[in-house]
N, C-alpha and C positions, 0 to 999 in steps of 0.2 A: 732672535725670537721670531719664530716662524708664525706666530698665533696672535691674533689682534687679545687687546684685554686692556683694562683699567677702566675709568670712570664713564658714565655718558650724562650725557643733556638730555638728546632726543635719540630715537632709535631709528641712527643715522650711519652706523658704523658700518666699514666696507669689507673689513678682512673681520673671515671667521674667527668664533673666539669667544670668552666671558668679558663679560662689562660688569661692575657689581659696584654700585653706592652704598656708602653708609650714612646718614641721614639721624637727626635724634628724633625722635618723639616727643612732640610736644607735651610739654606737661601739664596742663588742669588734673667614585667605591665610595661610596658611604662612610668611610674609616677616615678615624683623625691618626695625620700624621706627626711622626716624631719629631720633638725639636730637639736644640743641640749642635747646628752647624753654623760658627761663623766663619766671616773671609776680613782676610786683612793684610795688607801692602807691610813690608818687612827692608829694613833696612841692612843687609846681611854680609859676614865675609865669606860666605860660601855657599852654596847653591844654584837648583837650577836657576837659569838663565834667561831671562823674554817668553816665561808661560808660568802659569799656573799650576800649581802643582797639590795634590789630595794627600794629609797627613790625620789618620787617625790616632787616636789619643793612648792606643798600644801600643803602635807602630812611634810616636814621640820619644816612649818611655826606653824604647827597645832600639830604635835606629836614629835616634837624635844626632850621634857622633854621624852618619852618614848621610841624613839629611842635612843639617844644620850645620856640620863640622864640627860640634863641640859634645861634650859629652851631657847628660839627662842633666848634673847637677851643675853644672860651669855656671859662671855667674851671668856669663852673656844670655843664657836661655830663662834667665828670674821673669821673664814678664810673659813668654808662650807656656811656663808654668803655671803661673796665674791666669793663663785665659784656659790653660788646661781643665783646670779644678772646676770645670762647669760643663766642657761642651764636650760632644763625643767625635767629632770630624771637624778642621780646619782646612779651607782652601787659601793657600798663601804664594802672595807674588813679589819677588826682587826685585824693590826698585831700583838697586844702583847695578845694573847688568852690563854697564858699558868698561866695565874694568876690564884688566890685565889679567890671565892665566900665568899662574906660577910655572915654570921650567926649567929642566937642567939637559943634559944630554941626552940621559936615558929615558925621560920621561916630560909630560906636561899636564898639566894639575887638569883635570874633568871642569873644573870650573873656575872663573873669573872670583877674583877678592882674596885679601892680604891673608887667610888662613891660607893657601896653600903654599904660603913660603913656610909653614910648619910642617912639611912635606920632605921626606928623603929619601933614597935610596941605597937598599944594603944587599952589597954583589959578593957573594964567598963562594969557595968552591964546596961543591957535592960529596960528603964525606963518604959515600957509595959508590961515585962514580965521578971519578975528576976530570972525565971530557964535559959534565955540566955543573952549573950554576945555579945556586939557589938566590933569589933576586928577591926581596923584601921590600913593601913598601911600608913605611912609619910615620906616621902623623904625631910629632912631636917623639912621646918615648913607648908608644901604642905599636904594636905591627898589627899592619891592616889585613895587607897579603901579603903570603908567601908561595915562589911558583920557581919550580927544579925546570930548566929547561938546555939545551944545548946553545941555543945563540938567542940574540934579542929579536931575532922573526916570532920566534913560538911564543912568545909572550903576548896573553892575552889583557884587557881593557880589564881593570878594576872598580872598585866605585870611587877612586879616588884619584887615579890619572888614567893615561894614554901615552900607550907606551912607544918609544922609538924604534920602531925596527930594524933600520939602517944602524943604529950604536954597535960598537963595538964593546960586548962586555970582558970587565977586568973586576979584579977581587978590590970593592973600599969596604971602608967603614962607613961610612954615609955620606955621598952624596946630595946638599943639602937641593931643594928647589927655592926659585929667587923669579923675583920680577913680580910678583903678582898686585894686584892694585884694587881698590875697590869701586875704583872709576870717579868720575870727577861730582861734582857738587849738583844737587837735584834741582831739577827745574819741573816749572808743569806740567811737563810734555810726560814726563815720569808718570806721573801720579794719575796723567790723563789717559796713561798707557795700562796704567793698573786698570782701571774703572770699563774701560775697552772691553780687556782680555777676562773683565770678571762678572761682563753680564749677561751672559748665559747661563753662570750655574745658581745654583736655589739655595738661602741658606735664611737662615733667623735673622741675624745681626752681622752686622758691617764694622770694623774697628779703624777711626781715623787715629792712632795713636801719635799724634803730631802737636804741637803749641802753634803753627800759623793759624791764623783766622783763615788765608788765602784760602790755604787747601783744605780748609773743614769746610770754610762754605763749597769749594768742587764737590764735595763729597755728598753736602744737603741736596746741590742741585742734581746734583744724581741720583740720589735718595727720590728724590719731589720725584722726577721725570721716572724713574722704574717704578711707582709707587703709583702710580694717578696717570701716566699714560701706558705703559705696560702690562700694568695690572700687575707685577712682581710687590709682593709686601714683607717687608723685613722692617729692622728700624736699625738704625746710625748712632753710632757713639763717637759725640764729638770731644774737644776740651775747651771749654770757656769758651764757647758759640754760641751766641742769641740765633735759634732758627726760628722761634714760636711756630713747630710745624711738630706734630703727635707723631714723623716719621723718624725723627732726631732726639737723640738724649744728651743732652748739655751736661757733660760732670764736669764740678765745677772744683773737687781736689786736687788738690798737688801733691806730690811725691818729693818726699825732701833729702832722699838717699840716691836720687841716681839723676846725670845728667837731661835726661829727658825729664823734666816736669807733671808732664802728661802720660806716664807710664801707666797709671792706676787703670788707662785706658783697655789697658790688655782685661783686667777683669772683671770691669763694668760690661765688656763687650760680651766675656764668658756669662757673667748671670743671664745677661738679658736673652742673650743666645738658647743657655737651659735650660731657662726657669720654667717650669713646665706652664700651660693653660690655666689650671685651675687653682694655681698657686701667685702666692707676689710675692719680692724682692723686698719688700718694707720691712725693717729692720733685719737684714739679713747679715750678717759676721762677717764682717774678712775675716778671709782666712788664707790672703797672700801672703808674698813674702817684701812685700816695701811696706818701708816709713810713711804712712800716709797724715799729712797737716789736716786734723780734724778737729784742731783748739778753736771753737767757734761758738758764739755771744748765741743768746737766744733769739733775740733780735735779728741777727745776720741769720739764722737759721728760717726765721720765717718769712722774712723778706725773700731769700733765697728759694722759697716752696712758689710764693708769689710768683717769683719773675722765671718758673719754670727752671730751677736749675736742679741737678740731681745728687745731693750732696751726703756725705758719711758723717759722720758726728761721734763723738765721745759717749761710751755709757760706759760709769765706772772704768777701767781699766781695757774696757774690749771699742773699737771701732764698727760701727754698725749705719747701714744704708738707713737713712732717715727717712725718706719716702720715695717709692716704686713708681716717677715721676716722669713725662718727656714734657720735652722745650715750650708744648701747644700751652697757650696765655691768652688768646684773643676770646674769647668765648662769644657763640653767633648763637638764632635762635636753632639752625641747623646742626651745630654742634659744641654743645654744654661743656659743661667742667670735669665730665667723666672721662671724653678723650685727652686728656692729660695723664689718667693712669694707663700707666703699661700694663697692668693684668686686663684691662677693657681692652686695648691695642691688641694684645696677643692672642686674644678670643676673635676679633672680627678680621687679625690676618689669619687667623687658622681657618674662619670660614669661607673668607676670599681663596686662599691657598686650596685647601681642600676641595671646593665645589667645584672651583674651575679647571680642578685637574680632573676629577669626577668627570666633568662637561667633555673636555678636552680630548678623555681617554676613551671611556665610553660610548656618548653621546654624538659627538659634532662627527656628522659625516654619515653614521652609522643606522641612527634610531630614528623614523619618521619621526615627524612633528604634526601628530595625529593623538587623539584622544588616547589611545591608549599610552603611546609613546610620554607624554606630557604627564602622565597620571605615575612612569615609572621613575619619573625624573623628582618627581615631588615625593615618591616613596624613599627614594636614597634620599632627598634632602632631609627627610623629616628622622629617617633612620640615622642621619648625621647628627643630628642637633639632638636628640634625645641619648644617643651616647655622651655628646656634652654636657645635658643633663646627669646622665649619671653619675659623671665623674665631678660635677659641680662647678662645672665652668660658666655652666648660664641654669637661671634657675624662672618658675614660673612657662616654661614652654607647652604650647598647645600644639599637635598637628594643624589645630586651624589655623597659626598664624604662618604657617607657609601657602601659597598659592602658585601657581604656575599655569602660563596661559597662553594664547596663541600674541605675539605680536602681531605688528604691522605689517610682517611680510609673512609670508608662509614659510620662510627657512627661521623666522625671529622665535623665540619662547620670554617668556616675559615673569620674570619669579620676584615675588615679592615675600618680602622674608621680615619677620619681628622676633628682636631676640632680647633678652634682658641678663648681661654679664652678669656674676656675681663679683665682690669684690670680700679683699679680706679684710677682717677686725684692723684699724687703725686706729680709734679713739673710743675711749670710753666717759661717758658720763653716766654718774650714780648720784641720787640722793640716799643718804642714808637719813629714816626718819626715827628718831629716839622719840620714848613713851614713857 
């Protein structure tokens, strides 16, 4: 992060950049960008290796066998389906990268992890021309490629091995690949390694899909620290973590179909990911594909709203997100009971996100910080916020409540901004009066 940003005190800060506080009110490019993209550490037999890598949600449906090793509907990919069903682009990193590459003689697997001992090789001869070889790679009973050549020099890299060119080829029936491994048991360094390599890029929502506390708390504090001193805003989807922080969403279900616990994590992290600005997640359907434990007391449910947890519940026959809630519990006079809802969270990161790339892109460097300059800066913000407005993400907005002004220094601008989210219908009360 080449650019200063997150919170200030005083206007004290050294490297160029956006500061931007959110504050309550006490009580007596101008364009909003799209959400949709989360990132999430992946425990995998196959893939890239020590980076980061961009899978759009075509590209899942289309090249899953080549990405992932398995095919769109294989039971190992039940839970990047479920984060599918909401987000349009995932950024995903391999934690266990320290494995073993599958091989045999003719070939060696593209990647580390125990899918590429599903890997073969099929050498026959050229029923056109029997000075060559037609050389087949098969991932299980699938051919991936097939390539007619004269020797194993001409043989090119597929997306599935790496081929030997010094081999001697002869006519098998399949050659199977062996050795591959998915590397030894994870440690922090892993997880520390994920958080690293994944904070440069920009997304909604972060998925800690794990049952340790350890690593969900790593995950907060990284959350906290891109959040409030980077000025990066997204929020965290933890599993059974007390963060009391409006950056982290505590789900507090289990999954009772698949060894992971915390699987439901996959598409807690897709809603929160897509749910657009001017909408909430309260009472929203699953409509994955686990068993999710939603047999829960009324009592456990409200208690559970209380202590910031983010829970799914029983209606009739269908399971439905009970409130569009994060972990925040402490409530100060600075900041009330509203930042607890994630549809208020998703409006003030869209106008952190938004303005400071506005600043960022436009502005810093570029536009004096001169009467006029100040007066342009206040027209895209205001032209921001009243596109909010239209779309009903904050409602009651005036131009007058934006300001923008000279700071302390002559490079400072100083914008003071009032906004009032909308929220959606969550409870009703009626009297009804008979006559």
């Amino acid at each position: 992060m080449a650019l200063g940003g997150g919170t200030f005190v005083s206007q004290s800060k050294v490297l160029p950049g956006s500061y931007i506080n959110f504050v309550n009110a006490s009580r007596a490019s101008s364009t909003i960008t799209d959400r949709g993209i989360a990132a999430m550490p992946l425990v995998l037999d196959w893939g890239i290796d020590g980076e980061v890598f961009k899978v759009d949600a075509g590209d899942f449906q289309k090249n899953s066998l080549k990405v992932f090793g398995y095919p769109y509907t294989h039971e190992k990919l039940k839970g990047l389906r479920d984060l599918f069903l909401n987000i349009r682009t995932g950024y995903f990193y391999k934690l266990n990268s320290s494995g073993t590459k599958a091989s045999c003689e003719y070939a060696t697997a593209k990647y580390s992890g125990v899918r590429g001992n599903d890997l073969k090789i099929v050498i026959t001869k050229n029923i056109d021309d029997e000075t060559k070889f037609d050389v087949a790679t098969y991932l299980e009973t699938t051919k991936v490629d097939s390539q007619t050549v004269s020797s194993a020099s001409d043989l090119k890299p597929n997306d599935f091995v790496e081929f030997n060119k010094n081999a001697s080829l002869t006519q098998t029936a399949g050659t199977p690949l062996s050795g591959g491994t998915n590397g030894d048991e994870l440690t922090g360094e892993e997880y520390q390694a994920f958080l690293d390599k994944i904070e440069p890029y920009s997304f909604n929502a972060l998925g800690c899909p794990f049952t340790s506390p350890e690593v969900a708390n790593l995950f907060i504090q990284f959350t906290k620290r891109m959040r409030e001193e980077v000025g990066v805003k997204f929020q965290t989807v933890v599993y059974r973590t007390d963060a009391d922080y409006e950056g982290a969403v505590n789900l507090f279900n289990e999954v009772t179909d698949d060894v992971n616990s915390a699987a439901l994590v996959y598409w807690v992290t897709g809603i929160t990911a897509g749910c657009p600005i001017n909408q909430s997640n309260t009472n929203k359907l699953y409509n994955g594909e686990y068993a999710v434990n939603a047999d829960l007391k009324q009592s456990e449910l409200e208690a559970g709203i209380k202590a910031g947890k983010f829970m799914l519940h029983k209606v009739g026959d269908e399971v439905r997100v009970l409130e569009d809630i994060n972990s925040f519990v402490s409530v100060t006079d600075e900041k009330n009971s509203d930042f607890s809802s994630n549809q208020t969270i998703r409006v003030l990161d869209q106008i952190a996100n938004d303005i400071a790339n506005l600043f960022n892109t436009k502005y810093l460097g570029k536009i004096s910080n001169d009467a006029a300059g100040r007066i342009s800066l206040w027209n895209d913000i205001v032209k921001h916020h009243q596109e909010l407005q239209n779309i009903r993400a904050i409602e009651d907005f005036s131009s007058e409540d934006v300001t923008v002004e000279q700071g302390d220094s002559k490079k400072a601008v100083i914008v003071t901004d009032k906004i009032t989210p909308t929220s959606a219908m969550a409870q009703l009360y009626m009297t009804v009066i008979v006559q």
